[in-house]
C-alpha positions in Angstrom: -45.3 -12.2 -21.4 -42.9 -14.6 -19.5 -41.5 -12.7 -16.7 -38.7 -13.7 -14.7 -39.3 -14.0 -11.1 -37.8 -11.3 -8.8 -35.0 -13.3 -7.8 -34.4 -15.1 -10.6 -31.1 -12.9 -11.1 -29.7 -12.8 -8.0 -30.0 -16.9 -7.5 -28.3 -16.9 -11.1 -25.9 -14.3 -10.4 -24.8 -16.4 -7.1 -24.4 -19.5 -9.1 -21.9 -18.2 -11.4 -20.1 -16.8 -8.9 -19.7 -20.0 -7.4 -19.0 -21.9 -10.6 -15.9 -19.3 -10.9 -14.5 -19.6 -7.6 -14.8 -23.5 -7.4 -12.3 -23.5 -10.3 -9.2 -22.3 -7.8 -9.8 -25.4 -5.9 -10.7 -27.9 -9.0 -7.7 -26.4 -11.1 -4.9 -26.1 -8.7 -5.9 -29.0 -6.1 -8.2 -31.3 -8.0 -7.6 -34.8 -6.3 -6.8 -33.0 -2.5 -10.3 -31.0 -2.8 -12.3 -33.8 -4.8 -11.2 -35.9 -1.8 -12.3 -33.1 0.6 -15.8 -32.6 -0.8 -16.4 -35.9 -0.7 -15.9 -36.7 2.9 -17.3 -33.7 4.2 -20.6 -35.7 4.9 -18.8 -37.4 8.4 -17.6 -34.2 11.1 -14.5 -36.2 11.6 -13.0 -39.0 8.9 -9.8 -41.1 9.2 -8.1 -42.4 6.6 -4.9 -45.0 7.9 -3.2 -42.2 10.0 -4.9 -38.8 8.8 -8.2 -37.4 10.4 -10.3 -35.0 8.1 -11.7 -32.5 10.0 -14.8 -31.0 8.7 -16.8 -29.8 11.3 -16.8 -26.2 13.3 -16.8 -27.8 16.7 -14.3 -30.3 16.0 -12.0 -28.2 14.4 -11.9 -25.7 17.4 -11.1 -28.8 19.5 -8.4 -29.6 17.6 -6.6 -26.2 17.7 -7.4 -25.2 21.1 -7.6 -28.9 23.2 -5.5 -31.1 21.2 -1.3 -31.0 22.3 0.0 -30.3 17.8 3.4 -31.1 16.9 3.9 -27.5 15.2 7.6 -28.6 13.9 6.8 -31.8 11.7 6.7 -32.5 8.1 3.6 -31.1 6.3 2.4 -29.1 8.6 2.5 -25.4 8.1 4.9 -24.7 10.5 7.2 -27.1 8.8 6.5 -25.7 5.5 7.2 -22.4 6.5 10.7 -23.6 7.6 11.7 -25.7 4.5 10.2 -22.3 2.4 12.7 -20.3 4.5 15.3 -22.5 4.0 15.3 -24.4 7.1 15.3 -21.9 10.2 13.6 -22.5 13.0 11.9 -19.6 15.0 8.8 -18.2 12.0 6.4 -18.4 14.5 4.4 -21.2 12.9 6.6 -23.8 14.6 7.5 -21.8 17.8 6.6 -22.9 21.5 6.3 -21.6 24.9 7.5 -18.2 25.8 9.1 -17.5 22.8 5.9 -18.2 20.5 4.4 -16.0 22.8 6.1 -13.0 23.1 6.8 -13.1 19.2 3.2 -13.2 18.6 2.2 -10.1 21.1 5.2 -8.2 19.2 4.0 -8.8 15.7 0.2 -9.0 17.3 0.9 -4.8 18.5 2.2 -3.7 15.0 -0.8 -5.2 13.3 -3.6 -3.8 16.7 -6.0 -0.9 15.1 -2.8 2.0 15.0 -0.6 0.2 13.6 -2.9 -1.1 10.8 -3.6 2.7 10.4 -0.5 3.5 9.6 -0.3 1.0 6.9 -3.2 1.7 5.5 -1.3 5.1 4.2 0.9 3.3 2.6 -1.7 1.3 0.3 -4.8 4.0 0.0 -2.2 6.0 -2.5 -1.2 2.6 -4.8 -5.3 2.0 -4.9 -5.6 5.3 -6.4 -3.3 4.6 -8.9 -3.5 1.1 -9.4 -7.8 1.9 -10.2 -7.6 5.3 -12.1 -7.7 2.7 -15.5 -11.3 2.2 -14.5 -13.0 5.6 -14.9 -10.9 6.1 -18.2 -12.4 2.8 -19.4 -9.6 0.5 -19.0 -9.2 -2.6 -17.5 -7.4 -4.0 -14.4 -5.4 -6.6 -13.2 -6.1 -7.3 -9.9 -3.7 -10.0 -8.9 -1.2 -7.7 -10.2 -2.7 -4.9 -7.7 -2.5 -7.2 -5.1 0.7 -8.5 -5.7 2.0 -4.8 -5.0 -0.4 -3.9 -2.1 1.0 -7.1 -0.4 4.7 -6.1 -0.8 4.4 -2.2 0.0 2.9 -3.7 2.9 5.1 -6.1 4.2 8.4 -3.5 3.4 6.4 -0.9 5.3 5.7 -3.5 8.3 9.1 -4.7 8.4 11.3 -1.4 7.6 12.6 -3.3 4.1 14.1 -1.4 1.0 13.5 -4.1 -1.3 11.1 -3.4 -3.7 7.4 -4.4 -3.2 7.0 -6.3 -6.6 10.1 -7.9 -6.2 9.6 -9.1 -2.7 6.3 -10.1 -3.5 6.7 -12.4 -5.9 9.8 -14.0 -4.2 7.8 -14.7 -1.3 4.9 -16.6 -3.3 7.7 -18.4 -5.3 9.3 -19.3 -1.7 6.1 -20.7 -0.3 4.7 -22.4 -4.0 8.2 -24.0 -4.3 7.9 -25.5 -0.5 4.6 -26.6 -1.5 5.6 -28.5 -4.6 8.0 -30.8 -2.4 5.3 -32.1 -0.5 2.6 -32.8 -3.0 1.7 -36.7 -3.4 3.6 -38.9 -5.5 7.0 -39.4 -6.7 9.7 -36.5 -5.9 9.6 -34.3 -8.9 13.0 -33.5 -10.3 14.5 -30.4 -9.4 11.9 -29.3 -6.7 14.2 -29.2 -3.2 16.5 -27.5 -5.2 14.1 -24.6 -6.7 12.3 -24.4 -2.8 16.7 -23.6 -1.6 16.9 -21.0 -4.6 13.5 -19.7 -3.8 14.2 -19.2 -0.2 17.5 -18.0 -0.8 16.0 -15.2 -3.1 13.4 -14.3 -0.5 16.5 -14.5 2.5 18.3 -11.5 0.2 15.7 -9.3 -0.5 15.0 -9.3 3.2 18.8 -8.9 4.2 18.8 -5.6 2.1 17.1 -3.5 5.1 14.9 -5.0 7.6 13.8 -3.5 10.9 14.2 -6.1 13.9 10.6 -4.3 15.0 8.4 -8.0 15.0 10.5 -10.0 18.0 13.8 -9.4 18.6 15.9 -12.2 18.9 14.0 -14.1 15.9 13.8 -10.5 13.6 15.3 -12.6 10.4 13.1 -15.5 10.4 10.0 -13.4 11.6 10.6 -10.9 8.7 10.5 -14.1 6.4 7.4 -15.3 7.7 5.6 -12.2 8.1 6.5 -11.6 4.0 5.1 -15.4 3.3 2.0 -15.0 5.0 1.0 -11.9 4.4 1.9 -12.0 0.5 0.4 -15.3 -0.3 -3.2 -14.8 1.7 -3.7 -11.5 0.4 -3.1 -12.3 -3.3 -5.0 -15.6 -2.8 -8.0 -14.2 -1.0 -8.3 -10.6 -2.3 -9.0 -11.2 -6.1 -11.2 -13.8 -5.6 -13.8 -11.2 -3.3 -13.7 -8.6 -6.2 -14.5 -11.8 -8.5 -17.5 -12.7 -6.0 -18.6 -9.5 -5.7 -18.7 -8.6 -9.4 -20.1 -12.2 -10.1 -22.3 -12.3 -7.3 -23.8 -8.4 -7.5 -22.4 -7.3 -4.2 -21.1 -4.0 -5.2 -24.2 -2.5 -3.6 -23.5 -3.8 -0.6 -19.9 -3.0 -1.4 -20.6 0.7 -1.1 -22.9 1.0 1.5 -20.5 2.2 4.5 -23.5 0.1 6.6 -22.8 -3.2 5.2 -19.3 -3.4 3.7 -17.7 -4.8 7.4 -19.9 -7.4 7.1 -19.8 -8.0 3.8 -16.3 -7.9 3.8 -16.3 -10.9 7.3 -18.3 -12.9 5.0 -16.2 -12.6 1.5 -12.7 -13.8 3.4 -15.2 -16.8 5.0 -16.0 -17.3 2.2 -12.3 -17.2 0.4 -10.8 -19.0 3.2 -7.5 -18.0 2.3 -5.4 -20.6 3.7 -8.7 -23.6 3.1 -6.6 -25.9 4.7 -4.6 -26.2 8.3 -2.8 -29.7 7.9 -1.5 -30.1 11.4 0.3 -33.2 13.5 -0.5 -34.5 17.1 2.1 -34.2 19.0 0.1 -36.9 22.2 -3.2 -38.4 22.0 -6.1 -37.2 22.7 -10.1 -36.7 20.7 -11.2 -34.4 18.4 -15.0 -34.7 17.6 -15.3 -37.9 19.3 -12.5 -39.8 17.6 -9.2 -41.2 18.8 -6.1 -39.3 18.0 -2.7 -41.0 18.2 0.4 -38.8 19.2 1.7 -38.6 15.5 -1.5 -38.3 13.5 -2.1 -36.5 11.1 -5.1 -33.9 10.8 -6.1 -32.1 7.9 -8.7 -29.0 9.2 -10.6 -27.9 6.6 -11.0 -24.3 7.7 -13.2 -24.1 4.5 -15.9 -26.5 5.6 -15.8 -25.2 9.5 -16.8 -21.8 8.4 -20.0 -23.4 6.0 -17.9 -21.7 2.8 -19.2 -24.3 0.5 -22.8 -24.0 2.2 -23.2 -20.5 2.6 -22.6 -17.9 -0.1 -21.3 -14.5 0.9 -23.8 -11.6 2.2 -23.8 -8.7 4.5 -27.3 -8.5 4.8 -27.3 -12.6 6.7 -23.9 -12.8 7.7 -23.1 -16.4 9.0 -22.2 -14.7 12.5 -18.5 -14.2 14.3 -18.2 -17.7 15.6 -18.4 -19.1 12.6 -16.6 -16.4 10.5 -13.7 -15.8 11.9 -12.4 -19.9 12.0 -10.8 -19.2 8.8 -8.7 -17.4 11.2 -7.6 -20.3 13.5 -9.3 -20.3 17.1 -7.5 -19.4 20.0 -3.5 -19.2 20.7 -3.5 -20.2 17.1 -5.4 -17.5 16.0 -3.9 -15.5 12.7 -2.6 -12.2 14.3 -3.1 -10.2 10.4 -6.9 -11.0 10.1 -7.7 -7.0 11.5 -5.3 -6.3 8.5 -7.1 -8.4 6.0 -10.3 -7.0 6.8 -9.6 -2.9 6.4 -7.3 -3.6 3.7 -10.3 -6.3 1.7 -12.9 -2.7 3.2 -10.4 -0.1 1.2 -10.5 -2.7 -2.0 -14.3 -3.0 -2.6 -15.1 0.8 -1.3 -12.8 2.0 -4.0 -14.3 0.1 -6.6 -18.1 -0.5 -5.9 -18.1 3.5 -7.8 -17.1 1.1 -10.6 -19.1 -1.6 -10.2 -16.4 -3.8 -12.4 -17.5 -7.0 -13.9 -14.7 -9.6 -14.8 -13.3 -9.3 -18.3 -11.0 -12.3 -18.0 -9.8 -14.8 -15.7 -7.1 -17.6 -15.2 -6.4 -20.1 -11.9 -2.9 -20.1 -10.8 -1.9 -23.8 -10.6 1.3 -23.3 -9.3 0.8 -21.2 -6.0 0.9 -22.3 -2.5 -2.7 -21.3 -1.9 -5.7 -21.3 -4.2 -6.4 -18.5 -6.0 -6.6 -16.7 -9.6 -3.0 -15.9 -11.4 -5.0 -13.3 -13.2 -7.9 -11.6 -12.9 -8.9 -8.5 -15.0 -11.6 -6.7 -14.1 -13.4 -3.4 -16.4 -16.3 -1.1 -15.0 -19.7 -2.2 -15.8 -22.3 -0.6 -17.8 
């Protein structure tokens, strides 16, 4: 009788789950992630006027020591104003006071009662957007994302627009800024899809938004808040329910014990937003090696928080100071990661019951971030 060994399972079970989630990255940024994985071996590589960053330490030095440029081309506060159609003020690309007191505004409406509050807005569309599973049905969880993210954001910012709608403007606002600054010759037609894009996104938003965020900057914080939060949650959220039904973590999943770490290890893991491409704005080092006011550094949040080393698991989580990089580190920390993390806890608590195993599943190759375009999910056996 050839047995298999005890863990035979789970070691197989991990390495599909990795095979599936590599393809985001291969599928959607094959020659930007082929170059990352090959120069992860070095903490710190230059290439002409870019530095890779790699490693954990070096990429805290970089966002906490290092004076960044946070209006240039590329970087993401940059992006976020050509998505938005040019205006200054989203926050990403703010200094001084201003960058400040926006981020304690938005920074109290996302603290533990305000992320309460929301919580009653998307605990009813789980509900709903689930019930197919105990009838035997399938679901589409980019789809439930997609709305989650938008009922959101129009709760957060007081909007009448309709979640779908807004949704899906904002990940065509941000893909379309994305598509003007991918190597190679301008594509035809792409600065003026990113102007209709943010146009679209600029209306929705105009048709009832609360000035609750910062006042002063309400429009262009609105704007931002709706890019952010819509394109990390429907990058980062399908893929956990992929690792976890993959993987085998719906145990885990359901114990009330594990899930918060279980949950701090899948949006490691996920890394959201993989990469922070940032500009010096003076010189300085970062891991040892000479920065020029004007360089250009690609962080690879993925690598800092071991994503590619360490697979996801409650029950040896890789530990706060490494988890949370995929985050940022200190004034450039991401203000929405307490909201990430109970809304990712809600997710997998209402369907570890289920125990769903992936039915079917396609890589978006057009969105800002990587991540699935669909993903249906059924309950297991």
């Amino acid at each position: 009788m050839n047995a298999q060994p005890m863990n035979a399972r789970p070691v197989k079970a991990r390495a599909r789950a990795r095979r599936r989630d590599r393809r985001v990255y291969l599928r959607s940024h094959p020659l930007l992630f082929g170059l990352l994985a090959a120069t992860r071996g070095r903490p710190v590589r230059r290439i002409g006027g870019t530095l890779l960053v790699h490693d954990a330490d070096a990429y805290r030095e970089a966002l906490t020591r290092l004076p960044l440029d946070r209006t240039a081309a590329g970087t993401t506060g940059g992006a976020a104003r050509e998505a938005l159609g040019g205006g200054g003020g989203v926050l990403f690309d703010q200094e001084g006071g201003g960058h400040r007191a926006d981020r304690r505004a938005l920074a109290e409406r996302l603290g533990a009662a305000g992320v309460e509050e929301l919580r009653a807005v998307w605990r009813p569309l789980l509900v709903r957007g689930l019930a197919p599973l105990s009838r035997g049905g399938e679901v589409e969880v980019v789809a439930l994302a997609r709305e989650l993210a938008g009922s959101v954001v129009c709760a957060l910012l007081g909007s009448t627009a309709t979640p779908r709608d807004l949704a899906e403007a904002a990940a065509e606002a941000a893909a379309a800024s994305v598509r003007t600054h991918l190597p190679g010759p301008p594509r035809p037609g792409a600065a003026a899809g990113a102007a209709r894009a943010a146009e679209r996104l600029r209306t929705l938003l105009d048709s009832g938004a609360d000035a609750a965020p910062g006042a002063g900057t309400a429009d262009a914080l609105a704007a931002m808040v709706a890019v952010a939060a819509v394109n990390t949650t429907v990058a980062a959220l399908p893929r956990a329910v992929a690792w976890c039904a993959d993987a085998g973590l719906w145990g885990q999943a359901a114990d009330a014990g594990l899930r918060p770490r279980l949950v701090e290890e899948l949006l490691r893991v996920t890394a959201a937003s993989p990469v922070l491409p940032r500009v010096a704005a003076a010189a300085g080092t970062v891991g040892g090696c000479p920065v020029r006011g004007g360089d250009r550094l690609v962080l690879v949040a993925r690598h800092a928080a071991q994503a590619h080393r360490r697979d996801p698991d409650g029950r040896d989580p890789a530990g706060p100071g490494v988890t949370r990089l995929v985050f940022g580190a200190g004034p450039h920390a991401c203000p929405g990661a307490r909201l990430a993390a109970v809304q990712l806890g809600d997710v997998l608590e209402a369907l570890a019951p289920h125990r769903p195993v992936v039915a079917r599943a396609r890589v978006d190759r057009r969105a800002a971030l990587p991540g699935w375009r669909s993903l249906t999910v059924r309950a297991g056996v």
